[in-house]
PASEBA-1860 file (N, C-alpha, C; in nm, 3 decimals):
! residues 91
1> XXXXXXXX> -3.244/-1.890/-8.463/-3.387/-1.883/-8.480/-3.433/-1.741/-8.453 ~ -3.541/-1.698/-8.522/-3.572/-1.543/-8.499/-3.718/-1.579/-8.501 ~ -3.772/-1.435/-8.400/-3.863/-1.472/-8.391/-3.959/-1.347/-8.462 ~ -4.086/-1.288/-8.461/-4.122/-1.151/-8.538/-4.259/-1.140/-8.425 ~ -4.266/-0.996/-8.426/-4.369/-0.949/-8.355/-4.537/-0.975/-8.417 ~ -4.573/-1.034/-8.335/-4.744/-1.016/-8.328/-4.753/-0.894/-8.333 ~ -4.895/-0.888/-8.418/-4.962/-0.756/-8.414/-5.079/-0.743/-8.466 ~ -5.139/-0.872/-8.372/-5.254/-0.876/-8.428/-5.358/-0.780/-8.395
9> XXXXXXXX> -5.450/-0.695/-8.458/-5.523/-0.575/-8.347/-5.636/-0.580/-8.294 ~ -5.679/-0.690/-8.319/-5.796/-0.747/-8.200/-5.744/-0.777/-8.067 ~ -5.622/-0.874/-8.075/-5.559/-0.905/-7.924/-5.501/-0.786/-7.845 ~ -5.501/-0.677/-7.962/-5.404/-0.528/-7.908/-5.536/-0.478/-7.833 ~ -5.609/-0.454/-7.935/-5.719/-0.387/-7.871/-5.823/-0.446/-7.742 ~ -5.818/-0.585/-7.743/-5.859/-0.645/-7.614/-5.775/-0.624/-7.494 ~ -5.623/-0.603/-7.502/-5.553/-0.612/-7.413/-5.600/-0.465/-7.351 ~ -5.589/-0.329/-7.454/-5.578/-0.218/-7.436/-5.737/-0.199/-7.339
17> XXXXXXXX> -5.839/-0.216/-7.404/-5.956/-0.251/-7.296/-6.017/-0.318/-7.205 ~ -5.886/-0.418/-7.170/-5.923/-0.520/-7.083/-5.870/-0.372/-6.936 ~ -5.744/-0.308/-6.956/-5.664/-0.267/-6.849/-5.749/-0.114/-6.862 ~ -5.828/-0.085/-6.925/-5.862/0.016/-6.921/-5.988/0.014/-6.798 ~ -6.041/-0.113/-6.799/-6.156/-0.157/-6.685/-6.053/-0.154/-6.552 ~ -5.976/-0.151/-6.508/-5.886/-0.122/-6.438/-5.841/0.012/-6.357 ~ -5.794/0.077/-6.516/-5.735/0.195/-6.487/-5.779/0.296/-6.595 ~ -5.837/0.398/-6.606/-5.939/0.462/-6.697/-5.826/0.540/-6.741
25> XXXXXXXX> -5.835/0.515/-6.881/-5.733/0.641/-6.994/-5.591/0.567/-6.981 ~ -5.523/0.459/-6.938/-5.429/0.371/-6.971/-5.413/0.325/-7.122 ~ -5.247/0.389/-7.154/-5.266/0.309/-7.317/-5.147/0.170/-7.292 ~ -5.168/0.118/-7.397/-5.035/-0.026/-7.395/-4.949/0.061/-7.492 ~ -4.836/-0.001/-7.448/-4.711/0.091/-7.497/-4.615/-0.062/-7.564 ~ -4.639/-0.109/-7.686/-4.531/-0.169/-7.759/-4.372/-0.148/-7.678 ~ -4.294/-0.291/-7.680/-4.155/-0.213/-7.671/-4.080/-0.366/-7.668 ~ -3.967/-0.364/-7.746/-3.900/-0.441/-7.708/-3.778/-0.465/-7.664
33> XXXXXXXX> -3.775/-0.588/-7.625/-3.687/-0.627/-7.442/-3.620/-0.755/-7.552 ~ -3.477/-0.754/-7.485/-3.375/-0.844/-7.570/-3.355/-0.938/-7.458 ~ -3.391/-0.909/-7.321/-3.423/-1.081/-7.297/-3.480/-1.241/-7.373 ~ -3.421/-1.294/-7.338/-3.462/-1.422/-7.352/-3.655/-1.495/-7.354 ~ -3.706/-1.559/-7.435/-3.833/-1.618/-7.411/-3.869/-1.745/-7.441 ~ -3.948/-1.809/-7.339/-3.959/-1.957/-7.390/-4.025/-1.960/-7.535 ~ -4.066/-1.890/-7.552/-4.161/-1.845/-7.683/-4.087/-1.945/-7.805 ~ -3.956/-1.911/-7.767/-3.890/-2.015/-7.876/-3.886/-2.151/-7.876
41> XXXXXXXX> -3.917/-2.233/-7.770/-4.004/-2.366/-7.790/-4.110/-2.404/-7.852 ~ -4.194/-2.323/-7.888/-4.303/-2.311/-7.931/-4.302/-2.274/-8.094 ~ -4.240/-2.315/-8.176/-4.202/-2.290/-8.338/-4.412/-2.258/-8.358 ~ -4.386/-2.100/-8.447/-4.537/-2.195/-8.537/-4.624/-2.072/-8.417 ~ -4.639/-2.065/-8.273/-4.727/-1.999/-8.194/-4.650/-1.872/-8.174 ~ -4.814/-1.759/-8.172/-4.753/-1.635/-8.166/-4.801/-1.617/-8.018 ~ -4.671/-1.539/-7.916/-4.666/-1.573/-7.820/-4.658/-1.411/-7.811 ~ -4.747/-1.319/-7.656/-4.717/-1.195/-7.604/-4.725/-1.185/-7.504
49> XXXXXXXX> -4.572/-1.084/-7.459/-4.551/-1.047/-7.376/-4.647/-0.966/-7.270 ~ -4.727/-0.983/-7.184/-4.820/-0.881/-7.102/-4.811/-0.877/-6.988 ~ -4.745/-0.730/-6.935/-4.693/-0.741/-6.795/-4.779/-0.599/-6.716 ~ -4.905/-0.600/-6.722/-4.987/-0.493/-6.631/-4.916/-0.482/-6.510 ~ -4.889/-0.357/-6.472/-4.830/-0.295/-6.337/-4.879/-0.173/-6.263 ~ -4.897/-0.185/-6.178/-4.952/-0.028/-6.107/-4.810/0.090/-6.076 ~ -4.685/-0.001/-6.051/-4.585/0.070/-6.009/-4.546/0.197/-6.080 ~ -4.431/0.266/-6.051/-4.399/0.374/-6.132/-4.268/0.340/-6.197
57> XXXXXXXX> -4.211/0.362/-6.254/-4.047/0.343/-6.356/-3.984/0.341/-6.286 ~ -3.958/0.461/-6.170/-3.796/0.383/-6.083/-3.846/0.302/-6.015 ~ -3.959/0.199/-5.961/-3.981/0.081/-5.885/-3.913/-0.012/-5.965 ~ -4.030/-0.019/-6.121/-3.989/-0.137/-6.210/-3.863/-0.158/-6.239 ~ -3.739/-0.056/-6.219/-3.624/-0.108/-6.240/-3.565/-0.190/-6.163 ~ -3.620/-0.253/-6.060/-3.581/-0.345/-5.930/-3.593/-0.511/-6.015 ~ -3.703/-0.484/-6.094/-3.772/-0.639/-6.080/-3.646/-0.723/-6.207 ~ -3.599/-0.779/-6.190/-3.434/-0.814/-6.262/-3.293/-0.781/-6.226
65> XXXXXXXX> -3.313/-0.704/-6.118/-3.217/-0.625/-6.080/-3.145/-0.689/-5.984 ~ -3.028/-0.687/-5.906/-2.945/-0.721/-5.808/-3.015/-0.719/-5.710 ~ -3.122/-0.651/-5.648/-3.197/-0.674/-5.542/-3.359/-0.691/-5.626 ~ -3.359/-0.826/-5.676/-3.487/-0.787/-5.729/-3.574/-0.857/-5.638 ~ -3.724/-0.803/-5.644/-3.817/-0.765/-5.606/-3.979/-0.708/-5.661 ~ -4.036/-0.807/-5.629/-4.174/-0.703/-5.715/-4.255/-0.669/-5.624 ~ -4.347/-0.603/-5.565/-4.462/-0.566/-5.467/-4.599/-0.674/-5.507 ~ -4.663/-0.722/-5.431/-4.766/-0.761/-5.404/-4.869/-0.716/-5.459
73> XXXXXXXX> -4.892/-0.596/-5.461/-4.985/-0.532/-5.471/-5.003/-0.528/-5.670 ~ -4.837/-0.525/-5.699/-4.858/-0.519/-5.851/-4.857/-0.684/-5.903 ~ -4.841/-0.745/-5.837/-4.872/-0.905/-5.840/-5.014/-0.936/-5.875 ~ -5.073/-0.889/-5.760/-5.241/-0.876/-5.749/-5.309/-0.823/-5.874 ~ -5.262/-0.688/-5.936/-5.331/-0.622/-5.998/-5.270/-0.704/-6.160 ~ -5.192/-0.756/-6.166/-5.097/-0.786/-6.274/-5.205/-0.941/-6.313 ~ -5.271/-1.026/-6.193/-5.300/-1.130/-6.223/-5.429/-1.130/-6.248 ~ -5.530/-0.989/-6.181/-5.646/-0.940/-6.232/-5.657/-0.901/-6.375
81> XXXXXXXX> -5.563/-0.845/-6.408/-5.568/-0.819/-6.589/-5.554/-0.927/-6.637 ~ -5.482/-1.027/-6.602/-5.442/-1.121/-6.733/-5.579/-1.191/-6.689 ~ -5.628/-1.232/-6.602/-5.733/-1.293/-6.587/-5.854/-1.241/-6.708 ~ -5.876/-1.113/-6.667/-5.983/-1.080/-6.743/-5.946/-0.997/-6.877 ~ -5.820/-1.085/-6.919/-5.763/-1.047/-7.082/-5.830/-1.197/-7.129 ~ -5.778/-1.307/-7.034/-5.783/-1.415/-7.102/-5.938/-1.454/-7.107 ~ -6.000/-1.411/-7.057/-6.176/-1.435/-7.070/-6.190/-1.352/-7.156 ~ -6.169/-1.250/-7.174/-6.259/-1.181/-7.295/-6.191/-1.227/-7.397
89> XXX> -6.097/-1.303/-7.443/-6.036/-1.333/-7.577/-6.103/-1.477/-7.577 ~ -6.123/-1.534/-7.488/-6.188/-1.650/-7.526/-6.342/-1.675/-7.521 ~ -6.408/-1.549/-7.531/-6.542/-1.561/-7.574/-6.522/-1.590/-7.718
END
């Protein structure tokens, strides 16, 4: 089964200004990850990946890692974006 990238640019552009209320001059950066997604239960729904983080690149390499680990703090800020991604898409 294969799956194909969304790209829709309303949801791009909501995402991109949801995190910008956040963090001023933040862009979303496309990229893809050959992990695994439930996404593939879901035949038919276009499903995206959105993982807001405050950390820096050598932190994020922890979170999967042999000692993994995520901080709190990017927990917090990670569940404030999706929060106020998922309200402004559902006005």
């Amino acid at each position: 089964m294969s799956t194909s990238a969304h790209d829709d640019g309303h949801v791009l552009d909501t995402l991109q200004d949801t995190l910008r209320c956040f963090e001023n001059g933040v862009r979303i950066l496309p990229y893809v990850n050959s992990a695994s997604s439930d996404a593939r239960a879901l035949p038919g729904v276009k499903v995206f990946g959105f993982f807001p983080s405050a950390s820096d690149v050598d932190y994020m390499r922890l979170i999967h890692g042999p000692d993994e680990h995520a901080r709190i703090s990017d927990l917090v800020f990670g569940t404030k974006c999706l929060l106020e991604a998922v309200l402004r898409l559902s006005e």
